[in-house]
C-alpha positions, 0 to 999 in steps of 0.5 A: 599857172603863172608860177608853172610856166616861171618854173619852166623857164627857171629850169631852162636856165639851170646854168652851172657857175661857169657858165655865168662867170664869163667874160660877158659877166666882167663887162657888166661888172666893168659897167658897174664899177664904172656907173658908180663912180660916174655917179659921184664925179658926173651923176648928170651923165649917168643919168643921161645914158638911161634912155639910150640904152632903154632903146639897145636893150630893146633891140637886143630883147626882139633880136634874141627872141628871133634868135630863139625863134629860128631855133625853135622853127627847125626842132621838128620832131625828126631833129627832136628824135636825133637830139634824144639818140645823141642824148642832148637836151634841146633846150640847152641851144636855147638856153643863152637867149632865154638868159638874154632875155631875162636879162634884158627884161630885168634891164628895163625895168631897172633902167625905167627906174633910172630914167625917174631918177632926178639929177638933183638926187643925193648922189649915193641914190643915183649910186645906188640906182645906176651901179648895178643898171648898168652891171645888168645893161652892160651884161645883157648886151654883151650876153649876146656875143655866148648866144650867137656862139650857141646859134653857131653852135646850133647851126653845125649840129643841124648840118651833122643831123644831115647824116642821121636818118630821120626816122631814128628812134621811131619803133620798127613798124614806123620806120621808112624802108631804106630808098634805092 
């Protein structure tokens, strides 16, 4: 059951390769970089980041989760049947949040592992530990900036639905006679 609602998400996320190499990408990565060499030089201060963060990424998880359901409350099935004509998949506008989100989860997990970590080991540990946490943090926060443009996204496509009738796609016995 479990691997068939993973298998679910999994597909929801079938991003293309540009789509992952965005400018959010390259702030994890600056993160990253930057983590590995503070371990060296202030691994005290590395290790220092861990809970504050742990607190962000929370925030930005319940954000994203609202966001994904505001999107989800106006699919109705009038909507779901224009997105069909224009032939778009709905679950493309929520696709940045479902990523944010498995992004923010792999995040805490990663940083509850930092936040065990003690200032008084190796620093090429604390290395180990914190580089790619921090790459993970930074692009989970800054994924957020691609889903609030899907959101925007998302929004205008619902103002252009306005203009479709709503009972598009329904066979000819359902559909609603023209008002006067």
């Amino acid at each position: 059951m479990a691997s068939q609602i993973n298998r679910h998400l999994w597909a929801a996320l079938d991003f293309r390769l540009s789509e992952l190499l965005r400018v959010d990408l390259g702030v994890g990565v600056a993160f990253g970089v930057a983590a590995l060499a503070l371990s060296f030089t202030y691994p005290d201060a590395v290790l220092r980041a861990a809970p504050g963060a742990i607190g962000v990424v929370g925030v930005i998880v319940g954000a994203v989760i609202a966001g994904i359901s505001f999107q989800a409350a106006f699919m109705d099935q009038a909507f779901l049947r224009k997105l069909r004509a224009i032939e778009s998949e709905p679950v493309y506008y929520l696709a940045p949040f479902l990523f944010t989100s498995v992004l923010g989860v792999v995040s805490m997990l990663a940083l509850i592992v930092m936040s065990a970590v003690s200032p008084k080991a190796p620093e090429a540990l604390i290395a180990l530990v914190s580089a790619p946490t921090a790459l993970i943090t930074a692009w989970t926060i800054a994924s957020l900036i691609p889903g609030l443009a899907t959101l925007v996204q998302f929004v205008g496509l619902k103002m252009d639905a306005l203009d479709i009738p709503d009972d598009i796609g329904l066979p000819e016995t359902e559909r609603q006679p023209p008002s006067r």
